[in-house]
C-alpha positions in Angstrom: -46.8 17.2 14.2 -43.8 16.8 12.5 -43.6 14.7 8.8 -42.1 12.1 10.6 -44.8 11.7 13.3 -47.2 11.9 10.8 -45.9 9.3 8.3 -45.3 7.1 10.8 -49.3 7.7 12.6 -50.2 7.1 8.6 -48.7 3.9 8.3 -50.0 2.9 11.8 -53.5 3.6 10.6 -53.3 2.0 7.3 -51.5 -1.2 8.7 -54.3 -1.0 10.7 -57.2 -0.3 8.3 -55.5 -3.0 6.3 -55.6 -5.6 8.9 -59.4 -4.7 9.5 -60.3 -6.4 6.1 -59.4 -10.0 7.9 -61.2 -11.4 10.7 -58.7 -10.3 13.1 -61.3 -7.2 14.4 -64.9 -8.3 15.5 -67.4 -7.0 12.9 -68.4 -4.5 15.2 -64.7 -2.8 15.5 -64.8 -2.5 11.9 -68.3 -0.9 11.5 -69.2 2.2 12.4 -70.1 2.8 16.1 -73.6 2.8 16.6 -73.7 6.1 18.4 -72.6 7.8 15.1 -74.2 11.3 14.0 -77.3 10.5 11.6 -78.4 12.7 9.1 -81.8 13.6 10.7 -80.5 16.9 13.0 -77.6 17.6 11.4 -77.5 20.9 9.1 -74.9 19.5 7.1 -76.8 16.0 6.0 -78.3 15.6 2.6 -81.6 15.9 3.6 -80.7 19.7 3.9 -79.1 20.1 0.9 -81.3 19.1 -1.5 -78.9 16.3 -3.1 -81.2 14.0 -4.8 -80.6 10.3 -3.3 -79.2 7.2 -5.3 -80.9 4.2 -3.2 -80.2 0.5 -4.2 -80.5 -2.6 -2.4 -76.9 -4.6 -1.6 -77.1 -6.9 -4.6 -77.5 -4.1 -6.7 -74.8 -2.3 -5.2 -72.6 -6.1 -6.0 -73.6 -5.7 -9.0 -72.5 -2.2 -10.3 -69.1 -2.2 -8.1 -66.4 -4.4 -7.8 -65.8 -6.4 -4.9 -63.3 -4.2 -3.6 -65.3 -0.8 -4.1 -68.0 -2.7 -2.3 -66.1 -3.8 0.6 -64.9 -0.1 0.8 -67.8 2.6 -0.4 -70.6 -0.1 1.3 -69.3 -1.8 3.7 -67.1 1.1 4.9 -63.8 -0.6 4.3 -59.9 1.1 3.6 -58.0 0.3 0.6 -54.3 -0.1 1.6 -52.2 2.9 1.4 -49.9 3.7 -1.8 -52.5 1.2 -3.5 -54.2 3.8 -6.0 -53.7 4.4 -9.4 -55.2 8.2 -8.8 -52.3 8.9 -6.6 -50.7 9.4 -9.5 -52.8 11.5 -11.9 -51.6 15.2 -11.6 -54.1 15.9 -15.1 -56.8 18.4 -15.2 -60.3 17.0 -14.3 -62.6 15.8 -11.3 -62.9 13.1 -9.2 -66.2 11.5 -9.3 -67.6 9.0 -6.6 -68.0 5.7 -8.2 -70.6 4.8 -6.9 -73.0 7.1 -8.2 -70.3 9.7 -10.4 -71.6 12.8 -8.4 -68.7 15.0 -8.7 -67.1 15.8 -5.4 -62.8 16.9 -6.1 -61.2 19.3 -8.5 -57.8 17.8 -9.6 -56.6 21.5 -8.5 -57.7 21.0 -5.1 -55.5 17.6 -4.9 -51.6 17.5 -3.4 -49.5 14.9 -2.0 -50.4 14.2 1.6 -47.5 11.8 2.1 -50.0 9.6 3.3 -50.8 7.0 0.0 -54.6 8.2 -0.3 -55.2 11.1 -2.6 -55.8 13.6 -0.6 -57.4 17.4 -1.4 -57.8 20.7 0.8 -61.4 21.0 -0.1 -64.5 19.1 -2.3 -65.8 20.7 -5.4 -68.9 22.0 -3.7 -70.4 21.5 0.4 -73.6 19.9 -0.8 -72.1 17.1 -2.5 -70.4 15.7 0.4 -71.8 14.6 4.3 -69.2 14.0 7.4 -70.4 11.5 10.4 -68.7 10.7 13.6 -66.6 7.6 13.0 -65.4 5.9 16.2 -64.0 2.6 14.9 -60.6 1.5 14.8 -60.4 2.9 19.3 -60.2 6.6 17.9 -62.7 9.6 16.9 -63.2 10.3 13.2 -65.2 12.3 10.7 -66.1 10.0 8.0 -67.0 11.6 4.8 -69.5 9.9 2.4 -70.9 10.9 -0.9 -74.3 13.2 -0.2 -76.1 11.6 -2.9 -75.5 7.3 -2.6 -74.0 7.4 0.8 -70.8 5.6 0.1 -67.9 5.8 2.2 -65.2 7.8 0.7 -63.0 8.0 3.7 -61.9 10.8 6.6 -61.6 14.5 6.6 -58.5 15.5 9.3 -57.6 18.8 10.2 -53.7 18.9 9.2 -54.2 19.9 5.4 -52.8 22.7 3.6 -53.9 26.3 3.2 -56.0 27.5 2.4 -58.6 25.3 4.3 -55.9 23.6 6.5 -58.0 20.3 6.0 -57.0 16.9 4.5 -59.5 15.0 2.8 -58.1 11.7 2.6 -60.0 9.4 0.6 -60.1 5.9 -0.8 -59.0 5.8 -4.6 -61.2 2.9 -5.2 -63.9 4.8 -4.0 -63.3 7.8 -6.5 -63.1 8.1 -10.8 -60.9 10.4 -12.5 -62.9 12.6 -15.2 -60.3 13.7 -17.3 -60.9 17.6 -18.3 
């Protein structure tokens, strides 16, 4: 796919993704589908990694996020593209879930996707991150959460750059910068 092709498939997603937050999408289009991978048989879930779980009930969740990082790490939403301040940060460090500040990116695994997400080629460590199948928005997914509170953090694609060739493309709002 050429970097026109792909800006433009980026900006079809996010316009999109953006247009999801409004009642324009029945509640189920914006969910996940219910046939989604659970963590149960899955060698890559949680459960198998030993990560020990962060639970809290909704209004507990409302009460430690914002409304936005609720409506995206809970709720499963999409901030719009170009929208994050982290885009930005090129400084040593790690980007934390923040959620539940598990470390899951190294600043050195970040680079500029083109896409207005941050975007890195591979998470700190395997165990502190969990993929599901993610068939909303008429298209096939993986959906990466946080292995320890479960919050959406946003979609792992396979167009990245080496080594790993993959894209993590995640929400800003869903992430904290720990400065080095």
């Amino acid at each position: 796919m050429n970097r026109r092709n792909f800006l433009t498939s980026a900006l079809t997603v996010g316009a999109v993704a953006t247009a999801s937050r409004f009642a324009f999408f029945p509640a189920g289009m914006r969910e996940h589908d219910d046939n989604q991978v659970s963590g149960g048989g899955n060698p890559k879930s949680p459960a198998s990694k030993g990560i020990h779980k962060v639970t809290k009930t909704n209004d507990e969740w409302k009460r430690t996020l914002t409304t936005e990082q609720y409506r995206v790490i809970r709720e499963k939403g999409t901030e719009a593209p170009f929208s994050s301040p982290l885009n930005d940060i090129h400084e040593a460090g790690v980007f934390a879930c923040a959620a539940c500040e598990l470390p899951l990116f190294s600043s050195k695994a970040k680079f500029d996707s083109g896409t207005g997400w941050p975007s890195f080629y591979e998470p700190i460590a395997e165990e502190n991150i969990h993929e599901e199948v993610d068939k909303s928005l008429w298209m096939t997914r993986n959906e990466v959460l946080c292995a320890r509170c479960d919050g959406h953090l946003g979609h792992v694609f396979d167009d990245g750059p080496k080594p790993t060739g993959l894209r993590y493309c995640m929400n800003g709002v869903a992430l904290k910068f720990v400065k080095d």
